[in-house]
PDB file with SEQRES, HELIX, SHEET and CRYST1 records, atoms N, CA, C and O in Angstrom:
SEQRES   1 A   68  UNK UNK UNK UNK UNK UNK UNK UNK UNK UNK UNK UNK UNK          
SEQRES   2 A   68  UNK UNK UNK UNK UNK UNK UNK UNK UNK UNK UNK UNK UNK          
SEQRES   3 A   68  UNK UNK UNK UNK UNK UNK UNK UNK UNK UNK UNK UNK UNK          
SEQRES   4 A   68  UNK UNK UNK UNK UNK UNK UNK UNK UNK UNK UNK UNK UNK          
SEQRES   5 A   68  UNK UNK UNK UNK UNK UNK UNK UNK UNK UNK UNK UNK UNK          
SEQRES   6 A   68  UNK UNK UNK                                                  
HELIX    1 AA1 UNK A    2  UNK A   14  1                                  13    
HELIX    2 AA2 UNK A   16  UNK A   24  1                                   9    
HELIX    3 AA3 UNK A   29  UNK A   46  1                                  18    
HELIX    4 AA4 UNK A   48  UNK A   63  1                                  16    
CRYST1    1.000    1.000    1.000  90.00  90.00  90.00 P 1           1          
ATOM      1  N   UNK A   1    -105.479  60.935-116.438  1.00  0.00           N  
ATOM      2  CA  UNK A   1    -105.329  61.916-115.389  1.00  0.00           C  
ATOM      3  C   UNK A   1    -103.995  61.734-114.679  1.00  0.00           C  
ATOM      4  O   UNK A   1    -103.405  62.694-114.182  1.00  0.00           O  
ATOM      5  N   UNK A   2    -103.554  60.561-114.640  1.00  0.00           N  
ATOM      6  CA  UNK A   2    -102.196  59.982-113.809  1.00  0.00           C  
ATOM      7  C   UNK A   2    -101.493  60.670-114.270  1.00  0.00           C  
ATOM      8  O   UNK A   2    -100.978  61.596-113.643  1.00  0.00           O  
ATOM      9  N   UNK A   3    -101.175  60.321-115.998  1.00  0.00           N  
ATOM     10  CA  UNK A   3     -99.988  61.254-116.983  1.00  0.00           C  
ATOM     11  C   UNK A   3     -99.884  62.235-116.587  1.00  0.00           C  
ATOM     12  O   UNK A   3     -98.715  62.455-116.272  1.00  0.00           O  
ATOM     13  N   UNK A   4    -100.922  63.511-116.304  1.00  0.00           N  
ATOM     14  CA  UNK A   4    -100.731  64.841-116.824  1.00  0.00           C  
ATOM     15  C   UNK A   4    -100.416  65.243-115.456  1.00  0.00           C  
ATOM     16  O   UNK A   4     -99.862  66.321-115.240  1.00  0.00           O  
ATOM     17  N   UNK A   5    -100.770  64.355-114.429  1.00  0.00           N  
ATOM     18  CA  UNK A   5    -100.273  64.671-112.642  1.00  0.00           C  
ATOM     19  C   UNK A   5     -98.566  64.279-112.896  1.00  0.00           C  
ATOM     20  O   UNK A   5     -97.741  65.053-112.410  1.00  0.00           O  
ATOM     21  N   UNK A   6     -98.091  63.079-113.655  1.00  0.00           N  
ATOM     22  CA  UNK A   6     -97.179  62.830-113.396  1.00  0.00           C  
ATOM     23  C   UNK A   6     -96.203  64.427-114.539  1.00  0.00           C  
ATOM     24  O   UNK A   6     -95.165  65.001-114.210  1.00  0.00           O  
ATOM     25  N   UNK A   7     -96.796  64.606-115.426  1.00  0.00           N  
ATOM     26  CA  UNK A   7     -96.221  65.838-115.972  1.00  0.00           C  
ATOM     27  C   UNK A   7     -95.709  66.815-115.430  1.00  0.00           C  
ATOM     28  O   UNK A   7     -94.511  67.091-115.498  1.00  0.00           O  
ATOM     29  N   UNK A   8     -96.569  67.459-114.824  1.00  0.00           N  
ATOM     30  CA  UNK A   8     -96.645  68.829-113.854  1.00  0.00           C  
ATOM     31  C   UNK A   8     -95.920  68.415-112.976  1.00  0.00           C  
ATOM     32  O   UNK A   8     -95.162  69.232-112.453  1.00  0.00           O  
ATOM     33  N   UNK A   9     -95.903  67.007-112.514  1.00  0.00           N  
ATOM     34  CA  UNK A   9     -94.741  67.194-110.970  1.00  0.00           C  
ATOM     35  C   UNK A   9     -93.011  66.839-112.051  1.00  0.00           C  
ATOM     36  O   UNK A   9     -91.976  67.157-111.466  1.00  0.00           O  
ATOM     37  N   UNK A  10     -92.912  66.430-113.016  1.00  0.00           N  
ATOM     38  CA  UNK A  10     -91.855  66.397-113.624  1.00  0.00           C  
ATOM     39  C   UNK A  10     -91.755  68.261-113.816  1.00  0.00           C  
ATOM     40  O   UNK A  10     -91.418  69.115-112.996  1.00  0.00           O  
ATOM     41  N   UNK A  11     -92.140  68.367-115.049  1.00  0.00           N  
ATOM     42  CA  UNK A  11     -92.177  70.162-115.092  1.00  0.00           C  
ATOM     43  C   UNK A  11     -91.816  70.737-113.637  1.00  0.00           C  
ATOM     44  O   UNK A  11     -90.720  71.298-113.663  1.00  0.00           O  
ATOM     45  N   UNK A  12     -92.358  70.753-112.518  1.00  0.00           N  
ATOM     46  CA  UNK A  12     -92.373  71.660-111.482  1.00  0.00           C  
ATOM     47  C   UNK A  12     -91.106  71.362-110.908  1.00  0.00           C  
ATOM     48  O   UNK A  12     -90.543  72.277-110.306  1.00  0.00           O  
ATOM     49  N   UNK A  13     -90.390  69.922-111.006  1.00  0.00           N  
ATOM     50  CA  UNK A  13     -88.992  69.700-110.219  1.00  0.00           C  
ATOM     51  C   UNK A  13     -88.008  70.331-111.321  1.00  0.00           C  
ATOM     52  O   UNK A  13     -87.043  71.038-111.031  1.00  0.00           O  
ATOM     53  N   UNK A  14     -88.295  70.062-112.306  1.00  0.00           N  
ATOM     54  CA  UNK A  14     -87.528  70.625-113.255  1.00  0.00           C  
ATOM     55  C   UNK A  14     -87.521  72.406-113.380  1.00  0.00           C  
ATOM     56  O   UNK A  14     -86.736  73.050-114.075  1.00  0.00           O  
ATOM     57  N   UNK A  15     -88.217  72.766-112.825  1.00  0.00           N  
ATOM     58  CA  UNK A  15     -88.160  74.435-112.688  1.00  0.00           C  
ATOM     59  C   UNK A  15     -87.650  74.691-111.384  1.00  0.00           C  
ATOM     60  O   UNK A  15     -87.382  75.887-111.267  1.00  0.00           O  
ATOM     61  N   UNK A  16     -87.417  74.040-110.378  1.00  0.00           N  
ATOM     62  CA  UNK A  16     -86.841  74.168-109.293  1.00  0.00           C  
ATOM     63  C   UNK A  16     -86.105  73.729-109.391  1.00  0.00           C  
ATOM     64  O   UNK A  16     -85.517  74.623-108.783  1.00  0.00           O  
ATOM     65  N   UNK A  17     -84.744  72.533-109.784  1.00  0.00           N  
ATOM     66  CA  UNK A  17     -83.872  72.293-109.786  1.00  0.00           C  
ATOM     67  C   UNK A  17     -82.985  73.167-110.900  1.00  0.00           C  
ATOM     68  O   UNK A  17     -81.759  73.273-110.931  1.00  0.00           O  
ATOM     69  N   UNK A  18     -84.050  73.814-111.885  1.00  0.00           N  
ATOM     70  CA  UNK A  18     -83.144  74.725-112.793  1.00  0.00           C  
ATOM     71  C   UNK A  18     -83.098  76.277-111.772  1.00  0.00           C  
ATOM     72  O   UNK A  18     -82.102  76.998-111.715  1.00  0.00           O  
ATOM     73  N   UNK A  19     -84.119  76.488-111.194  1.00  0.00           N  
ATOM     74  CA  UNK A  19     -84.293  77.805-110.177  1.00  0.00           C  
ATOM     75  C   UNK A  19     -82.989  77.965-109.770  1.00  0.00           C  
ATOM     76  O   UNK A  19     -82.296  78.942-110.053  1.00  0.00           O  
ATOM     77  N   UNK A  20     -82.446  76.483-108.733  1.00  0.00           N  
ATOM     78  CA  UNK A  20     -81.521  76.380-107.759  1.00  0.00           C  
ATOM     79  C   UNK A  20     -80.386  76.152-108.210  1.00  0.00           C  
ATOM     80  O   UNK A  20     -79.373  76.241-107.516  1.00  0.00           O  
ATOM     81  N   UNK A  21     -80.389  75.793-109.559  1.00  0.00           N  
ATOM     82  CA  UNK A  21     -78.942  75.991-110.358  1.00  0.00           C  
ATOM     83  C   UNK A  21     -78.381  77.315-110.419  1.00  0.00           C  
ATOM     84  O   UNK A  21     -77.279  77.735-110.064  1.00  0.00           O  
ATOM     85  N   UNK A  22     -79.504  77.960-111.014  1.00  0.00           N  
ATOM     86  CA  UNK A  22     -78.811  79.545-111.045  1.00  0.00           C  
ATOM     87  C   UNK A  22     -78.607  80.076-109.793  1.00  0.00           C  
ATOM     88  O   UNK A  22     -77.561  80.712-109.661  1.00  0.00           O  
ATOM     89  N   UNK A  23     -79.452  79.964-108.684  1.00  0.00           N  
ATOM     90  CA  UNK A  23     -79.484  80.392-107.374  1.00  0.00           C  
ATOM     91  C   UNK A  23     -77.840  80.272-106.782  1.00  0.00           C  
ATOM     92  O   UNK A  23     -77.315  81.210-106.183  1.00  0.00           O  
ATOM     93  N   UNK A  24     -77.291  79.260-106.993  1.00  0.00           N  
ATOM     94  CA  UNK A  24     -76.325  78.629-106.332  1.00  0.00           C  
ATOM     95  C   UNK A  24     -75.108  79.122-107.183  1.00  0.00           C  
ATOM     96  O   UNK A  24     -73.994  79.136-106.661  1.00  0.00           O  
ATOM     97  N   UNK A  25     -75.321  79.606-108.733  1.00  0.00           N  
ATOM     98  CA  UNK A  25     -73.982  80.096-109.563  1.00  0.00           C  
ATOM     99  C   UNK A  25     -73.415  81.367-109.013  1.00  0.00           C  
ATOM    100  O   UNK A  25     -74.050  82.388-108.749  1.00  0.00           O  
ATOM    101  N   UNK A  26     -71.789  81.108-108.840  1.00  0.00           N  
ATOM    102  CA  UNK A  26     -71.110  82.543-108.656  1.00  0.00           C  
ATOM    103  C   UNK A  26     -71.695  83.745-109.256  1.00  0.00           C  
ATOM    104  O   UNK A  26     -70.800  84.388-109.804  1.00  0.00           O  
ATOM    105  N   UNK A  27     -72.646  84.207-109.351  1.00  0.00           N  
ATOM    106  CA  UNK A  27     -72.601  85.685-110.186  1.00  0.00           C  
ATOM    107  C   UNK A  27     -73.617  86.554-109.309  1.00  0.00           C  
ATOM    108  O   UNK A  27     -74.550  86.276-108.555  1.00  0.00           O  
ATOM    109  N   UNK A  28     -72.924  87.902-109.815  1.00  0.00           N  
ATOM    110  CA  UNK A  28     -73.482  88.848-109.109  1.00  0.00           C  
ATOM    111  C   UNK A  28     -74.914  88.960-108.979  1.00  0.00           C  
ATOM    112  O   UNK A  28     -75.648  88.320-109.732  1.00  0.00           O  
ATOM    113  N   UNK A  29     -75.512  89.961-107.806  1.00  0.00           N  
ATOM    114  CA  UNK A  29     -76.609  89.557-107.620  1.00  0.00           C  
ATOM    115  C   UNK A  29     -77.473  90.281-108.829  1.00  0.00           C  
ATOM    116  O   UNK A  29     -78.455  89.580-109.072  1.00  0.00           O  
ATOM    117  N   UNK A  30     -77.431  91.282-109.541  1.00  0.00           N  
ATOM    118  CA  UNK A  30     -78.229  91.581-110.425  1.00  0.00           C  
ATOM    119  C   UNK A  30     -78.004  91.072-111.631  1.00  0.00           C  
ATOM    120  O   UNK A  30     -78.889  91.264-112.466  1.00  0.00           O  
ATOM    121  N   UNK A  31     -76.820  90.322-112.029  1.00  0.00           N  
ATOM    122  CA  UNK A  31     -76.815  89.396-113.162  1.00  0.00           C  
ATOM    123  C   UNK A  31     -78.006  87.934-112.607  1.00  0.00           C  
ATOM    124  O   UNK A  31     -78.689  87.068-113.154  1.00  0.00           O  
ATOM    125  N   UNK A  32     -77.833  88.174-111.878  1.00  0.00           N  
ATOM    126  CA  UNK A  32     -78.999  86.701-111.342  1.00  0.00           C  
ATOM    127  C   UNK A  32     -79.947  86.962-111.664  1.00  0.00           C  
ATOM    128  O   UNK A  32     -80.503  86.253-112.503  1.00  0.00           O  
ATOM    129  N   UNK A  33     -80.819  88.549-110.945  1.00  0.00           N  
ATOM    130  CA  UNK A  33     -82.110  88.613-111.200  1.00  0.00           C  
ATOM    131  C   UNK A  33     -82.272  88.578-112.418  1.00  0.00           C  
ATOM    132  O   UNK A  33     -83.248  87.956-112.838  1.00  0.00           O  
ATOM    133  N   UNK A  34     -81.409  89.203-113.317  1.00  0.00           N  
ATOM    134  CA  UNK A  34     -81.704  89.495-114.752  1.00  0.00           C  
ATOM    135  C   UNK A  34     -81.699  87.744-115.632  1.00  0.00           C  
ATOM    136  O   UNK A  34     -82.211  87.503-116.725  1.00  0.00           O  
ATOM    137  N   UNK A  35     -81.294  87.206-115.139  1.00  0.00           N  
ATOM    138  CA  UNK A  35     -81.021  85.997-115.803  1.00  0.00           C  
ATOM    139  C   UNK A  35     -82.170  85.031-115.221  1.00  0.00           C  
ATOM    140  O   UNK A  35     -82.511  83.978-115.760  1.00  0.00           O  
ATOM    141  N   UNK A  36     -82.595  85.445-114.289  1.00  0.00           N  
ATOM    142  CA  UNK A  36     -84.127  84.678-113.768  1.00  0.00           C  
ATOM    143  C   UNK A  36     -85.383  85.028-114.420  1.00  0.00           C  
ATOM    144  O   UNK A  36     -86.367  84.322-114.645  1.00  0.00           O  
ATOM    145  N   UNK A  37     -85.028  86.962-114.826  1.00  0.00           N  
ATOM    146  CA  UNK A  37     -86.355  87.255-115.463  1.00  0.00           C  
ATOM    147  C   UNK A  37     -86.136  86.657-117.204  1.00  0.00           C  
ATOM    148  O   UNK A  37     -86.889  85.875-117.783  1.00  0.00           O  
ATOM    149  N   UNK A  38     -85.197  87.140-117.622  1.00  0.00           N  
ATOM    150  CA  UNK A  38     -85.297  86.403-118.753  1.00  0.00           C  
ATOM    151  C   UNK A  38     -85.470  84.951-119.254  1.00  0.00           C  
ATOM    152  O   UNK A  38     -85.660  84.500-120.384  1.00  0.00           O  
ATOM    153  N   UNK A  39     -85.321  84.278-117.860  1.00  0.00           N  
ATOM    154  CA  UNK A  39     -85.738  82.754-118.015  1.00  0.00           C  
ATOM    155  C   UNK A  39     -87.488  82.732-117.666  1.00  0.00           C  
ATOM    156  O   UNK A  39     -88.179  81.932-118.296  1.00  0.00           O  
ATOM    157  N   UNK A  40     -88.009  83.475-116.836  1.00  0.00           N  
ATOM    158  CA  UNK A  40     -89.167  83.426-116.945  1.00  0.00           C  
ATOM    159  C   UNK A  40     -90.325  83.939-117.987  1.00  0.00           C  
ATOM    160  O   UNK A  40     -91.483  83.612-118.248  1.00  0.00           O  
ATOM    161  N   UNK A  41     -89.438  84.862-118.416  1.00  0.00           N  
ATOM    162  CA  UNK A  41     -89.425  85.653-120.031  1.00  0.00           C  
ATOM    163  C   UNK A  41     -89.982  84.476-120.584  1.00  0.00           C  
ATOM    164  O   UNK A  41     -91.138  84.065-120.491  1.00  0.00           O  
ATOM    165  N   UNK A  42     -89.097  84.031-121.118  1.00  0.00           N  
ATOM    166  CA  UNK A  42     -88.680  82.504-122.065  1.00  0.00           C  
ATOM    167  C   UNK A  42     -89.705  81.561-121.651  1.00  0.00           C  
ATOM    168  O   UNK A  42     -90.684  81.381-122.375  1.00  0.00           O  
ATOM    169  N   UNK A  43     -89.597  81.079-120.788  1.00  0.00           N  
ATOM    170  CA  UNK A  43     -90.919  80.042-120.222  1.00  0.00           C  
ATOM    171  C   UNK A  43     -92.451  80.399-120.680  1.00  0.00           C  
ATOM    172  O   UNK A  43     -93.254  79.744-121.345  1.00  0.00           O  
ATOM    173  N   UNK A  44     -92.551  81.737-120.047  1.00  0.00           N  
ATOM    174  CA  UNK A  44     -93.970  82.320-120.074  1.00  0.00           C  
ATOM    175  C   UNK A  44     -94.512  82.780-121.322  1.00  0.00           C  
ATOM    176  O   UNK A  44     -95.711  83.035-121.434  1.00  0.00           O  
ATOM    177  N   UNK A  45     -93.372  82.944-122.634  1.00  0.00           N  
ATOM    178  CA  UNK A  45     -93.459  82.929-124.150  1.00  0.00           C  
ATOM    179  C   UNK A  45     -93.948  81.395-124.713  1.00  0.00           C  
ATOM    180  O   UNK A  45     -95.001  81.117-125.287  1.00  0.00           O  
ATOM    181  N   UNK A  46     -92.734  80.429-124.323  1.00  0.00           N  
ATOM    182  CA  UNK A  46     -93.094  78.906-124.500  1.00  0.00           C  
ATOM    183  C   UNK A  46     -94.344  78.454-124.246  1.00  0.00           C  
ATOM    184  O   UNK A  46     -94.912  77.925-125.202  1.00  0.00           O  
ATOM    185  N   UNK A  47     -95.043  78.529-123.011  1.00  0.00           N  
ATOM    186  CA  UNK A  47     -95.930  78.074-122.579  1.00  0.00           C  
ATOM    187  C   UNK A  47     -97.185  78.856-123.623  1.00  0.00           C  
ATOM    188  O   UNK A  47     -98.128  78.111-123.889  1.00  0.00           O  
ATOM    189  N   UNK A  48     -97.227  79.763-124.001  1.00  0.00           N  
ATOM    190  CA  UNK A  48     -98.169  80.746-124.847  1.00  0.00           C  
ATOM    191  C   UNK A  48     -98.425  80.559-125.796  1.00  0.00           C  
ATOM    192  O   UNK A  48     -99.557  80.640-126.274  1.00  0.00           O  
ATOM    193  N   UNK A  49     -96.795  80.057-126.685  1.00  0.00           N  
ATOM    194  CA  UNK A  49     -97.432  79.527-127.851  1.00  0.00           C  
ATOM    195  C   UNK A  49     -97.681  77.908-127.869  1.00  0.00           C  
ATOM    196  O   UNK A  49     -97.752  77.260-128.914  1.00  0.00           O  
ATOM    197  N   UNK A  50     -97.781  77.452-126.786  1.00  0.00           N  
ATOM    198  CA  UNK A  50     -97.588  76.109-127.393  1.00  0.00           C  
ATOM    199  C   UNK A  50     -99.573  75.888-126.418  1.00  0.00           C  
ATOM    200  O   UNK A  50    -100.301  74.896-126.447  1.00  0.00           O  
ATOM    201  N   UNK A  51     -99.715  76.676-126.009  1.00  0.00           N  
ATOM    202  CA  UNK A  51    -101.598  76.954-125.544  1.00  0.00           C  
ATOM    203  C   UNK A  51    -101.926  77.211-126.721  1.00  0.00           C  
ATOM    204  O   UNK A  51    -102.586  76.444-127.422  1.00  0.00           O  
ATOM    205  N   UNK A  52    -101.416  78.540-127.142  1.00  0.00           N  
ATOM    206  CA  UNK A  52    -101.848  79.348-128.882  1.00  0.00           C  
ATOM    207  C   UNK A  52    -101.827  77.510-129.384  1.00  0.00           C  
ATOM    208  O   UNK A  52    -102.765  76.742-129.168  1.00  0.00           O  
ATOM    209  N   UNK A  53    -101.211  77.332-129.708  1.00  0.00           N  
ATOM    210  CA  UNK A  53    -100.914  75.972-130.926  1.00  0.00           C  
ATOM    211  C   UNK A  53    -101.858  75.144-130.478  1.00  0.00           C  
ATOM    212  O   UNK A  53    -102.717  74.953-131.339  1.00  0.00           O  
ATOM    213  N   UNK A  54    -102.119  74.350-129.083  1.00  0.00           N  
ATOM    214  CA  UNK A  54    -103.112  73.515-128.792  1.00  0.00           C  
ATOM    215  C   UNK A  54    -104.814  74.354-129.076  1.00  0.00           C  
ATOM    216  O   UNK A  54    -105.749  73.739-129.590  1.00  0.00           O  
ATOM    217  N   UNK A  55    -104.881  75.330-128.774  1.00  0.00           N  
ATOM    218  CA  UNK A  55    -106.052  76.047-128.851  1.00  0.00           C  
ATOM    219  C   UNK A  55    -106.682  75.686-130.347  1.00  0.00           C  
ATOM    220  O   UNK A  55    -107.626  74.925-130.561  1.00  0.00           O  
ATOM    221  N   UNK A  56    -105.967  76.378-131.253  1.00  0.00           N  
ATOM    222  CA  UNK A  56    -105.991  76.069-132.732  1.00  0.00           C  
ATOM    223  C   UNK A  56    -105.952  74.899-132.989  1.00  0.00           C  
ATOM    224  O   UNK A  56    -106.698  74.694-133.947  1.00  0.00           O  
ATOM    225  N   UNK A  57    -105.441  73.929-132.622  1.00  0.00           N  
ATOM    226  CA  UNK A  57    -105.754  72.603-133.412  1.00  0.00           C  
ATOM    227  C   UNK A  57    -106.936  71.916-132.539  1.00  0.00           C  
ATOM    228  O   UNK A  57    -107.496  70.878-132.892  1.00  0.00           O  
ATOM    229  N   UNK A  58    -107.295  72.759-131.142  1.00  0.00           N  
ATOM    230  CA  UNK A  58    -108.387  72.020-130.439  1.00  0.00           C  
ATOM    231  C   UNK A  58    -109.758  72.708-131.612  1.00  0.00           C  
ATOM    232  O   UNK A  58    -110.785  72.032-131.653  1.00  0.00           O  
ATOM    233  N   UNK A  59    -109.717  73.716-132.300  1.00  0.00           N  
ATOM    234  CA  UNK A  59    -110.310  74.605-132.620  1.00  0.00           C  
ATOM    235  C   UNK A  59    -110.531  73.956-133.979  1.00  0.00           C  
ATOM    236  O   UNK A  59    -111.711  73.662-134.165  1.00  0.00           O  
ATOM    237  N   UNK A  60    -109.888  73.723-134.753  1.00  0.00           N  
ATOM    238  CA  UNK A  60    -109.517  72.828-136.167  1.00  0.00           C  
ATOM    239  C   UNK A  60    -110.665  71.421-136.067  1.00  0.00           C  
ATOM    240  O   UNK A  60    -111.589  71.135-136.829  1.00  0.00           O  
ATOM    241  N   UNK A  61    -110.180  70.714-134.812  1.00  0.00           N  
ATOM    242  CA  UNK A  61    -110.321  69.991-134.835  1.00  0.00           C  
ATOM    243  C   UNK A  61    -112.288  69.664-134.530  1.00  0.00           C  
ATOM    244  O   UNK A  61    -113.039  68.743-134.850  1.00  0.00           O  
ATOM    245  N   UNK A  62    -112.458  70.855-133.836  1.00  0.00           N  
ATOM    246  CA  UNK A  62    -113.880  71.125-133.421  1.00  0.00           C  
ATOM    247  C   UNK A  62    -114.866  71.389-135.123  1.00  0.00           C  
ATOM    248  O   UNK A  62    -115.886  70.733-135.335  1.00  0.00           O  
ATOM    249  N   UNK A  63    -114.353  72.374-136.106  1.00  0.00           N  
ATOM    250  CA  UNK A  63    -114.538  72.735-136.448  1.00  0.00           C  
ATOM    251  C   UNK A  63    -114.509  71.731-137.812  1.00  0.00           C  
ATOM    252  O   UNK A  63    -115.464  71.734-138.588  1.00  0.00           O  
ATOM    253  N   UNK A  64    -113.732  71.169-137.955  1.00  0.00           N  
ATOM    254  CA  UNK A  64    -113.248  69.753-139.083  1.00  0.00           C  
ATOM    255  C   UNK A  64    -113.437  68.833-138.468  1.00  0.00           C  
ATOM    256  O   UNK A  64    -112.486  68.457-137.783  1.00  0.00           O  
ATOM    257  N   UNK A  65    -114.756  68.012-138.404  1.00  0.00           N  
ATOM    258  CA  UNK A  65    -114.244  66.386-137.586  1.00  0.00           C  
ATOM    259  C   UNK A  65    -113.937  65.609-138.785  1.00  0.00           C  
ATOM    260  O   UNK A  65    -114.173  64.402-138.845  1.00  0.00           O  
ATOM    261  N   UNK A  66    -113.447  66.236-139.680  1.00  0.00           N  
ATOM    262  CA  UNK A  66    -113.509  64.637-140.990  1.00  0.00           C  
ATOM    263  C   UNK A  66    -111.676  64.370-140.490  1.00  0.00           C  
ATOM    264  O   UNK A  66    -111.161  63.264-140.653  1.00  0.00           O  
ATOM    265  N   UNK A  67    -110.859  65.600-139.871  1.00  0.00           N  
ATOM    266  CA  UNK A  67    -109.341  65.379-139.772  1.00  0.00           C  
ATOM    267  C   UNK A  67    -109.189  64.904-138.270  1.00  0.00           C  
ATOM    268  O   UNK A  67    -108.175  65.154-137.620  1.00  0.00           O  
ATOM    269  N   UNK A  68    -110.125  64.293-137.832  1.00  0.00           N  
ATOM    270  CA  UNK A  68    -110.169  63.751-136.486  1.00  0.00           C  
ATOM    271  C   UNK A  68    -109.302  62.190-136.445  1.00  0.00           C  
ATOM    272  O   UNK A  68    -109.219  61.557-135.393  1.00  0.00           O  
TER     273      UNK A  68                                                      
END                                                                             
């Protein structure tokens, strides 16, 4: 339980210190938004397949215990 607390608070500084990188770069303000949504784009794809991927091998694994 420690690990996956210590995960999420790694992950979560790491999305705020990348937030405040872009926040803080010279560029115009709608190159920003656009470059925030496409980073959240990107994240919210990542995170999907890599659930998709755990799902399936939680699923595999339910389903096959001899590959346990």
């Amino acid at each position: 339980m420690k690990n996956t607390e210590t995960i999420c608070v790694l992950l979560g500084g790491f999305a705020i210190g990348a937030a405040l990188g872009v926040l803080y770069a010279p560029e115009k303000g709608e190159d920003l938004r656009n470059k925030i949504a496409d980073m959240k784009s990107d994240c919210v794809n990542k995170l999907k397949d890599k659930l998709s991927n755990l799902t399936s091998k939680a699923d595999n694994d339910i389903n096959d215990p001899a590959t346990v």
